[in-house]
C-alpha positions in Angstrom: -16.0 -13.7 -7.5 -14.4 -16.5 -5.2 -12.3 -13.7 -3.7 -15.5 -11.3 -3.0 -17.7 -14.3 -1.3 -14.8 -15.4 1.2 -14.1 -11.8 1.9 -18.1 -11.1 2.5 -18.0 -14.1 4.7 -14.9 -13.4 7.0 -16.6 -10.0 7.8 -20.1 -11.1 8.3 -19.4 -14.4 10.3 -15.4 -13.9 11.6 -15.9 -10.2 12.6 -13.0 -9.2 10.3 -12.2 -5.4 10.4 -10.3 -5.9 7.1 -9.2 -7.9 4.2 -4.9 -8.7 3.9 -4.2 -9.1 0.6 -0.8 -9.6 -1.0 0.8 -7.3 -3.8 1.1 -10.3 -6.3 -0.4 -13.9 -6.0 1.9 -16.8 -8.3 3.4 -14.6 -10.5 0.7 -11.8 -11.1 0.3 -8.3 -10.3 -3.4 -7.4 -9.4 -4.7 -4.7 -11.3 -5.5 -6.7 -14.3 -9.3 -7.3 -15.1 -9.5 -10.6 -13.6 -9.6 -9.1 -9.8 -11.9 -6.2 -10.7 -14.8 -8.0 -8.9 -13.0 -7.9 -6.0 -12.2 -4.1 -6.4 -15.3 -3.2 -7.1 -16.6 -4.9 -4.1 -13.9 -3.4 -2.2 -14.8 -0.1 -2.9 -18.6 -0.1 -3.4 -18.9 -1.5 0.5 -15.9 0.5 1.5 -14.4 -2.5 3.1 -10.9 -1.9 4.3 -8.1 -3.5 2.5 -4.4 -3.7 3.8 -1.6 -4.8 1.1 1.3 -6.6 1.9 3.7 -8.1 0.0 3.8 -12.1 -0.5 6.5 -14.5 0.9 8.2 -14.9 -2.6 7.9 -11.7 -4.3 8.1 -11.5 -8.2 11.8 -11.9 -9.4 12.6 -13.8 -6.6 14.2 -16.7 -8.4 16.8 -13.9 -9.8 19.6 -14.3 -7.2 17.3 -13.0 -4.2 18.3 -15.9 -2.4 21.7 -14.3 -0.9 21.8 -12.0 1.8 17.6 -12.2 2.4 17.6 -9.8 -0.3 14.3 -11.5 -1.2 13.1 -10.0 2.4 14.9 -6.6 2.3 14.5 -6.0 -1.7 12.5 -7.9 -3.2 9.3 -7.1 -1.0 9.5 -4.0 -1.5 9.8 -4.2 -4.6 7.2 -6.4 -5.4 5.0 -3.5 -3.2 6.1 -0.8 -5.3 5.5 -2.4 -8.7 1.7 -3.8 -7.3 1.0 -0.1 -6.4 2.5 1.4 -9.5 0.7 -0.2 -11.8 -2.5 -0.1 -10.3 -2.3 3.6 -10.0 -0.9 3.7 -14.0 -3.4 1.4 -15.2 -6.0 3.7 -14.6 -7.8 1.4 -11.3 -8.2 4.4 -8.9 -9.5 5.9 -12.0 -12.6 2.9 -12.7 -12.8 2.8 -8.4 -12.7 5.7 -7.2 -13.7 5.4 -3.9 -11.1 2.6 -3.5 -9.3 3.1 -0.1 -5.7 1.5 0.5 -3.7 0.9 3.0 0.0 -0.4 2.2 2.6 -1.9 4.1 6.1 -0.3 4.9 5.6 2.9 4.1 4.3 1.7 0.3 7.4 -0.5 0.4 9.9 1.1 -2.8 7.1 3.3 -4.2 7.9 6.7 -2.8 11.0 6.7 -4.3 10.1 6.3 -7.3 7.1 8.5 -7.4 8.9 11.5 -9.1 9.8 8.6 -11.9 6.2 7.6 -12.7 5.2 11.7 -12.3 7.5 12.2 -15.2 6.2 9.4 -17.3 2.8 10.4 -17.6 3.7 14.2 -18.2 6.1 12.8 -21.0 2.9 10.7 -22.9 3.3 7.6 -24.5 2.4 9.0 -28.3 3.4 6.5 -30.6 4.2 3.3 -27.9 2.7 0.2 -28.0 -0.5 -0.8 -26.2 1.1 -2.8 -23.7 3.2 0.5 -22.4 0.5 3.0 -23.1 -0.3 4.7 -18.9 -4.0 4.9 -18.9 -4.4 6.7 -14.9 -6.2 10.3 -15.8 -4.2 12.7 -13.3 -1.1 12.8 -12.4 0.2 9.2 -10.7 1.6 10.8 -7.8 -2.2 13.0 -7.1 -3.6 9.1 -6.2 -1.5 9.1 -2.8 -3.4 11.3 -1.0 -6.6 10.1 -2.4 -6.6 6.5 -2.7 -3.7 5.1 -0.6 -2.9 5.1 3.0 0.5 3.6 4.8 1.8 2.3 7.9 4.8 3.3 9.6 7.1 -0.1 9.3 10.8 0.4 7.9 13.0 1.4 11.0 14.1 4.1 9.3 13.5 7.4 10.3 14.2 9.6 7.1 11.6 7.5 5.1 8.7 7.6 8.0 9.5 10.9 8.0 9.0 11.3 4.3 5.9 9.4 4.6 4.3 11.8 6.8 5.5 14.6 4.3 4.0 12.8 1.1 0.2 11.7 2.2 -0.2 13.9 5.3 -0.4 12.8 8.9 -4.0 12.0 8.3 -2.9 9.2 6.5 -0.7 7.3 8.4 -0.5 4.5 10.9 1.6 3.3 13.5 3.0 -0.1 12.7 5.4 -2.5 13.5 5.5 -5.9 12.1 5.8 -7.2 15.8 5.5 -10.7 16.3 6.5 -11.9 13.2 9.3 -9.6 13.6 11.0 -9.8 16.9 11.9 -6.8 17.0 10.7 -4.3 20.1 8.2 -1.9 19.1 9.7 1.1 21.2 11.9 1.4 18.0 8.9 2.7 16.4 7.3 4.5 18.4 10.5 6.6 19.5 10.6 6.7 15.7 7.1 8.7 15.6 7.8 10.3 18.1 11.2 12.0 17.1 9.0 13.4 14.1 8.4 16.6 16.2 4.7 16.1 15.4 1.7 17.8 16.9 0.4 16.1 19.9 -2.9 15.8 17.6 -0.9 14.2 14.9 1.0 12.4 16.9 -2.2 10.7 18.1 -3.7 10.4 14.9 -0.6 8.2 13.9 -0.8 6.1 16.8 -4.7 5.1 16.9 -7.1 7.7 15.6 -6.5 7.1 11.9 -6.2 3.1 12.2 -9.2 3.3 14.4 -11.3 5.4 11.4 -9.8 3.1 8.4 -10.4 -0.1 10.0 -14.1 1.2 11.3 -12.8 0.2 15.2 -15.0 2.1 16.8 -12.8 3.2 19.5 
């Protein structure tokens, strides 16, 4: 409830367009019961939420300290196990009307979408609780309904994919610039070797960041 208050306040008295909110928080995914006020809120006022991954992902204290594998794995990771098991545990399911939008192209989650397809059409007759997938159509169905993505990764095979998967409707241009020093042309010559309609083109660039985040441009 905490969360919900602060998030009510930064709109009403910060002008925030949206709430960041990282894929874990110490330790914990978050689609377990305890940040269903906040989802609910989220998706009853339509209130746009961007997910990122946290600093120190989850499993970082398992040799992710050579080679900035924290960075270049682990956050992805952390991204596509957040996303995975909120579309598994049946969330999009209690909230439908939840809208997402995910870092790095949903971080590892693409890649593995086939995986967590073929889980659910297996059925978990006869496993535990604990592993028992609870999401009522097919896990990969909740892309294009529930989750949007940015276009952050610097590599053009998987913004490409991207744009294949949840449609150019739901995609934005992004970067990571600032934080990453690293000049944006990259990315937009990335979009823009895509071979996309002109209209797409622009919906990737500002239109479709312009509608999520309510920018009124």
């Amino acid at each position: 409830q905490g969360c919900v208050a602060e998030s009510e306040r930064a709109m009403r008295e910060y002008g925030f367009k949206g709430i960041c909110c990282t894929t874990s928080w110490h330790g914990a995914f978050i689609d377990n019961e305890a940040a269903y006020p906040f989802w609910e809120w989220a998706a009853g006022t339509g209130a746009p939420i961007f997910l990122h991954p946290p600093r120190v992902p989850i499993g970082a204290d398992q040799q992710m300290d050579q080679y900035k594998l924290d960075e270049l794995v682990g956050r992805p990771f952390d991204t596509a196990m957040s996303v995975a098991r909120m579309i598994l545990s049946g969330l999009f399911d209690r909230f439908p009307k939840l809208q997402l939008c995910v870092a790095h192209m949903g971080g590892g989650l693409l890649p593995v979408m086939g995986r967590l397809d073929f889980g659910w059409r297996l059925g978990c007759e006869g496993m535990p609780e604990r592993a028992q997938i609870k999401c009522k159509e097919l896990p990969s169905s909740y892309l294009k309904r529930n989750i949007h993505v940015d276009t952050m990764g610097f590599w053009g095979p998987h913004v490409r994919e991207a744009l294949e998967v949840f449609g150019p409707d739901r995609v934005m241009f992004g970067t990571d610039y600032g934080p990453v020093p690293l000049d944006p042309r990259e990315h937009i010559d990335m979009v823009k070797s895509m071979g996309l309609s002109p209209a797409d083109e622009e919906k990737v660039f500002w239109r479709n960041a312009n509608t999520f985040f309510k920018l009124g441009l």
